[in-house]
C-alpha positions in Angstrom: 82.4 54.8 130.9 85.6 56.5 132.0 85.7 60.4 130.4 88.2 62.2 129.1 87.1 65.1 129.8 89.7 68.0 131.1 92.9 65.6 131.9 94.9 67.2 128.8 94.7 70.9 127.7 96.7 72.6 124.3 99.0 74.6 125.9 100.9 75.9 122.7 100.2 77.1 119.3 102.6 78.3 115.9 102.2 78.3 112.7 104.0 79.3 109.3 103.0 82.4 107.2 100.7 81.3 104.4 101.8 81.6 101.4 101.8 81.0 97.8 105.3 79.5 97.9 107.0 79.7 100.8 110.5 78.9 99.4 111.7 76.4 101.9 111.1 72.6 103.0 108.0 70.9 104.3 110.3 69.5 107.3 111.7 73.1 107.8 108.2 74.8 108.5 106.7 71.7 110.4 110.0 72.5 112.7 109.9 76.4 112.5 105.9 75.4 113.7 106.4 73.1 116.2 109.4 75.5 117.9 107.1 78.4 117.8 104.4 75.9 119.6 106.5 74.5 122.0 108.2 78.7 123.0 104.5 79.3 123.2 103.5 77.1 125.9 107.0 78.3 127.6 108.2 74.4 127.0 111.8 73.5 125.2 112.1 71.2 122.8 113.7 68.7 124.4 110.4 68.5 126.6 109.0 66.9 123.7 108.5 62.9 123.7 105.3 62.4 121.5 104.4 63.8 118.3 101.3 63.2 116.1 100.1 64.0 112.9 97.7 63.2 109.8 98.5 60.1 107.5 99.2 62.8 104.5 101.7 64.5 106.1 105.5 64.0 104.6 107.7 64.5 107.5 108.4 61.4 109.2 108.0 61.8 112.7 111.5 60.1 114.1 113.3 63.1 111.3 111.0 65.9 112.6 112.1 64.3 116.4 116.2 65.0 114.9 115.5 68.3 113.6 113.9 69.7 116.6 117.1 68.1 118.9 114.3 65.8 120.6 116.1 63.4 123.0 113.4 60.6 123.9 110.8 60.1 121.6 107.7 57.7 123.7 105.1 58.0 121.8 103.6 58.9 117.9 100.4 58.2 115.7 98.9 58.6 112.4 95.5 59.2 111.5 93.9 58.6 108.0 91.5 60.3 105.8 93.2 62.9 105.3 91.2 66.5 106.0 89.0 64.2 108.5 91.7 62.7 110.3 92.5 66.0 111.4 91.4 66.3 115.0 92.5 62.2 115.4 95.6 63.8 116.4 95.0 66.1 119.1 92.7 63.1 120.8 96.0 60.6 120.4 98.1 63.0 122.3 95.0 63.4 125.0 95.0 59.9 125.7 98.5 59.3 125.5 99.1 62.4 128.0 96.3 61.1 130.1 97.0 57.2 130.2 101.0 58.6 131.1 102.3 57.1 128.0 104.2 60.8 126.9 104.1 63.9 128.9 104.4 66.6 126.3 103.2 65.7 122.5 102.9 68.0 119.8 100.6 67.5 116.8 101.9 69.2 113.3 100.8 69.2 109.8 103.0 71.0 107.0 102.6 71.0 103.6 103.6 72.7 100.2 100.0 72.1 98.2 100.6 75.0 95.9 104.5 75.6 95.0 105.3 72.2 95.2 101.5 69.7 94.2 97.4 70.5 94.3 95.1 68.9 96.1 92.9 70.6 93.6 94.2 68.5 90.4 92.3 65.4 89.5 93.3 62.3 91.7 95.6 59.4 90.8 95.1 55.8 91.9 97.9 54.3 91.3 98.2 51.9 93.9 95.5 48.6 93.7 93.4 48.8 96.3 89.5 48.1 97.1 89.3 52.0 97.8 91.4 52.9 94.7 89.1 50.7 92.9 86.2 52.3 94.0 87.4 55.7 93.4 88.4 54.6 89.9 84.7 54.2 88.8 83.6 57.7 90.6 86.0 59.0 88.3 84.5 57.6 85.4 81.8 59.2 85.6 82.7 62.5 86.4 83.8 62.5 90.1 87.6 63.2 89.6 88.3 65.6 91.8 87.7 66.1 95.9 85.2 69.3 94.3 83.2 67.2 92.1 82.7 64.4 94.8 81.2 67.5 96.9 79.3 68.8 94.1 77.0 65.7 93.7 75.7 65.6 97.5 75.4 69.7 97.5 73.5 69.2 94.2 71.3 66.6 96.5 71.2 69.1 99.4 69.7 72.1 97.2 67.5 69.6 95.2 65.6 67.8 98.9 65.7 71.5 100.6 65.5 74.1 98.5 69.1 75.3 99.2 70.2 78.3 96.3 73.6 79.7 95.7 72.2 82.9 97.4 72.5 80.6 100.6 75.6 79.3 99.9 76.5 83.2 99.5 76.2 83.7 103.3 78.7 81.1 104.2 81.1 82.8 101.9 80.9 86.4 102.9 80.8 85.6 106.7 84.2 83.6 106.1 85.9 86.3 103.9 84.7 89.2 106.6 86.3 87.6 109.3 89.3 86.8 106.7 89.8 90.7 106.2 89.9 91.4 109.8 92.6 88.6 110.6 96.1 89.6 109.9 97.1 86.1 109.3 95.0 85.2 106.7 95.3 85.2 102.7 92.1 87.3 102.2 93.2 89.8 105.0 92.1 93.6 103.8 89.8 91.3 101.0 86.4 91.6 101.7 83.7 89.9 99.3 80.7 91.5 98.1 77.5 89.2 97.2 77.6 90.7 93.7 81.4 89.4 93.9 80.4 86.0 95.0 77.3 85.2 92.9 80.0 86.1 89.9 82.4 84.1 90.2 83.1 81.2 88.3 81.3 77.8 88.4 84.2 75.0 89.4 82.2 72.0 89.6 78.7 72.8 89.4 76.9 74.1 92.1 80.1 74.9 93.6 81.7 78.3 92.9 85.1 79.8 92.8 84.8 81.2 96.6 83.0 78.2 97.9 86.3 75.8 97.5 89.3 76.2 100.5 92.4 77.5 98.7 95.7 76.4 97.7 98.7 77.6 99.9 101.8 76.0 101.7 102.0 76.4 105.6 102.7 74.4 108.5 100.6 74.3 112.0 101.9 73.1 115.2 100.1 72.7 119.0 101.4 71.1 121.7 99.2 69.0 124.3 99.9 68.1 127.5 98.3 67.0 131.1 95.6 69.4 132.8 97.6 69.6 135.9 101.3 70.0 133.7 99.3 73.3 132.0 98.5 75.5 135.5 102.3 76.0 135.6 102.9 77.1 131.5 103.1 80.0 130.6 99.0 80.2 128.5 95.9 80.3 129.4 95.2 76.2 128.7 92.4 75.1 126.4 91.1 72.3 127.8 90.5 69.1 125.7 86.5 68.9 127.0 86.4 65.6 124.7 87.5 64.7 122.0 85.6 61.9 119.3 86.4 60.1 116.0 83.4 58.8 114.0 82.6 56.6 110.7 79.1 55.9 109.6 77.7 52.9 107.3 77.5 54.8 104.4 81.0 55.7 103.9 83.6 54.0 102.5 86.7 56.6 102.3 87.2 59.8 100.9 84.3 62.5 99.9 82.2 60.1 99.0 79.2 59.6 101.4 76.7 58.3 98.9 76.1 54.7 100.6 74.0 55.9 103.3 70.5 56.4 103.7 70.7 60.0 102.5 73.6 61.8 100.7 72.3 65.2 101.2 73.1 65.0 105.3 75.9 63.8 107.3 75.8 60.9 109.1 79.3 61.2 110.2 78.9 64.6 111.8 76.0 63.7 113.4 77.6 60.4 115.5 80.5 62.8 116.0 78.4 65.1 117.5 76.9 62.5 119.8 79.5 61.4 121.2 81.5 65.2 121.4 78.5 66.3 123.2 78.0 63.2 125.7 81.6 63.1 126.2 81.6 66.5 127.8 78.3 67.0 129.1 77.2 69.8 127.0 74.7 70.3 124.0 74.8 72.3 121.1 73.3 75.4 123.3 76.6 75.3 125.8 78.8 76.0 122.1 80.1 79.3 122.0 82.2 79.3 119.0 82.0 76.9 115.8 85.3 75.8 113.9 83.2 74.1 111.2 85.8 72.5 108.6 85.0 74.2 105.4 86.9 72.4 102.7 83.8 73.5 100.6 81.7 76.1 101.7 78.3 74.9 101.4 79.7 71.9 103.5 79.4 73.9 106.4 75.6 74.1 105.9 74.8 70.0 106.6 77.5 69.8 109.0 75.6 72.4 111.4 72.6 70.6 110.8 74.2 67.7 111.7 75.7 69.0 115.0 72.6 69.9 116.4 72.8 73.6 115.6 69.4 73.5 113.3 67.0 71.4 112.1 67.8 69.3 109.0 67.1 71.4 105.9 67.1 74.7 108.1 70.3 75.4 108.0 69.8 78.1 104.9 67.4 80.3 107.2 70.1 80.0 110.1 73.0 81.3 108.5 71.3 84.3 107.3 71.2 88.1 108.7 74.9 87.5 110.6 74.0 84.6 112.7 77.5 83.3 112.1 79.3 86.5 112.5 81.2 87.7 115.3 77.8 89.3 117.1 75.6 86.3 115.9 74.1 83.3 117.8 76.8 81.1 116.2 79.4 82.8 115.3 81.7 80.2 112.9 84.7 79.9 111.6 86.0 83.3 113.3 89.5 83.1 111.4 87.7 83.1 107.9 88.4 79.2 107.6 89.5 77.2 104.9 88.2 79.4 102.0 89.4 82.9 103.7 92.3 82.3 106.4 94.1 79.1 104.7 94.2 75.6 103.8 96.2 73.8 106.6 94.0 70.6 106.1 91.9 72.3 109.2 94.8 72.6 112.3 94.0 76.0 112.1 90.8 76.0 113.1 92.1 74.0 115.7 94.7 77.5 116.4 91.9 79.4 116.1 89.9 77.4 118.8 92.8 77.7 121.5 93.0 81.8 120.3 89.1 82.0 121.1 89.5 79.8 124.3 92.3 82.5 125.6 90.6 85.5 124.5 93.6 86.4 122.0 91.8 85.8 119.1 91.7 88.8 115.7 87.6 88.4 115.8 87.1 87.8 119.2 83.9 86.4 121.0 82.8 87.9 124.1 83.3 85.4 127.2 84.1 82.3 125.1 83.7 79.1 127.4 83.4 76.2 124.9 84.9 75.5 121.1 83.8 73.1 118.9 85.9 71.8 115.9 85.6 69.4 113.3 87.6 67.8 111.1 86.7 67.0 107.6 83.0 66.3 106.5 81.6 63.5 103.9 83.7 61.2 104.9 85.2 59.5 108.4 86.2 62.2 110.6 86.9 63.5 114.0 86.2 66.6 116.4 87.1 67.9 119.5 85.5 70.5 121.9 87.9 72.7 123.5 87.1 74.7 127.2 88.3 77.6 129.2 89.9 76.1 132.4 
């Protein structure tokens, strides 16, 4: 099978404040990102001829393309499901780069989810569809919200392995510590206590307050391009080791993995990891850094399982003591994540990963070699694992 692995690298990275409301267009950050992106990687904008994004994303690609003062656009893609189409992206503009389709290709996601709509707000299914449908009758019986779709397989985790919201606790105050040390994140000089945490409010039971990603608007930008093309830019490349995109038989769209064998792991992460892992010739002990998508916090428990990082049910007894601290064996989601740095529907962790890569990161890890990202979990979803050259 013909790899991959290390024929693109992200070269650049930008990214919007995040904010509560940041007063201006979804297509004017998504171009303020991708300008800072492209200066980043010491590239103009006119050496721009492929851009890729998430299926949620407003800006159409050919307007971002005018707005930016492109001059031949060569290539785009979309990726679905939403939060885990994330990482689709960055493997689109790999191969594309790699099978000499586009030369330079940026990947951007912008969005106004708290001035302008919530994510958080029960869903609408307007349009008739067998998916819509489907979701229609979770929703009838309680499952109305991304949260409460979450709630019933964490409710499944707790009940098969004994998992408490003392465990869920540690995922929380690992993310906000690294939050309060990272400059660019909402809960920067905000650190949570486990008093704090175990009093917060129940959203959608067993899922607290600081267990659920926020609400923000900000846009995220990175720019890919050949291996060869990057030992000329101005960064430190982060190689795209490989990159993967996996489904299993018990999902059928959004958070909703309850048609598999078991609900209380992920099936998803673990093909995901499979093939991430056999792509570039690592296993879970070669990972140096985890960017674990934490749309829920407690998520990030059966998605390490699931990885390979601990045993199924183990993960509780892993996370503990600062394991996934800066310091730990693991240390995860370095930028505070989802619930701590921002909700950018996970690009960036995938900023974050390229920051550990070059060394530049707020919570840095000692000689980082490999990165491992994910993309949204309980449903379809993608990852990537990102090198030092």
């Amino acid at each position: 099978m013909r790899k991959l692995k290390d024929k693109a690298a992200i070269v650049g990275i930008g990214a919007t404040e995040i904010s509560k409301n940041s007063g201006r267009s979804e297509m004017r950050m998504a171009v303020e990102a991708i300008s800072e992106a492209v200066a980043d990687a010491g590239l103009s904008l006119r050496d721009v001829d492929g851009l890729c994004a998430v299926s949620m994303d407003n800006n159409d690609e050919s307007e971002i393309f005018r707005n930016i003062g492109g001059r031949e656009l060569k290539f785009w893609s979309r990726t679905n499901f939403s939060g885990g189409g994330t990482l689709g992206p960055v493997l689109h503009a790999a191969m594309a780069v790699d099978a000499g389709i586009a030369d330079v290709v940026v990947c951007y996601r912008s969005l106004n989810q708290r001035s302008e709509y919530r994510f958080g707000q029960a869903l609408e299914f307007k349009t008739p569809s067998a998916l819509n449908a489907l979701f229609s009758y979770h929703a009838y019986h309680g499952a109305q919200t991304a949260a409460a779709m979450m709630a019933f397989i964490i409710q499944r985790y707790m009940h098969e392995y004994g998992a408490t919201s003392a465990d869920f606790a540690n995922i929380a105050l690992a993310a906000r510590k690294h939050a309060s040390t990272n400059p660019k994140a909402v809960f920067y000089g905000k650190p949570l206590t486990f008093d704090d945490y175990m009093a917060s409010r129940l959203v959608t039971d067993p899922l607290r307050l600081f267990d659920i990603c926020l609400e923000n608007d900000a846009a995220v930008a990175c720019v890919v391009t050949s291996a060869e093309r990057a030992k000329s830019l101005r960064q430190k490349p982060a190689l795209i080791r490989a990159g993967a995109q996996a489904a299993s038989h018990g999902l059928l769209g959004g958070i909703i993995n309850y048609y598999g064998d078991n609900i209380a792991q992920f099936d998803e992460m673990k093909l995901l990891g499979k093939q991430l892992y056999a792509a570039a010739d690592l296993t879970p002990a070669d990972i140096d850094v985890g960017i674990i998508y934490d749309h829920f916090g407690p998520s990030v428990m059966l998605s390490l399982e699931a990885l390979g990082f601990c045993k199924q049910g183990e993960a509780k007894d892993f996370i503990k003591n600062g394991n996934i601290e800066v310091g730990g064996s693991l240390p995860v989601n370095t930028h505070g994540g989802q619930v701590g740095e921002g909700y950018v529907h996970g690009m960036n962790g995938i900023t974050e990963a390229v920051r550990q890569v070059r060394g530049t990161a707020a919570n840095q890890v000692k000689n980082v070699r490999n990165v491992l990202v994910t993309s949204g979990s309980g449903l379809p979803t993608s990852g990537a694992i990102l090198s030092a050259a």
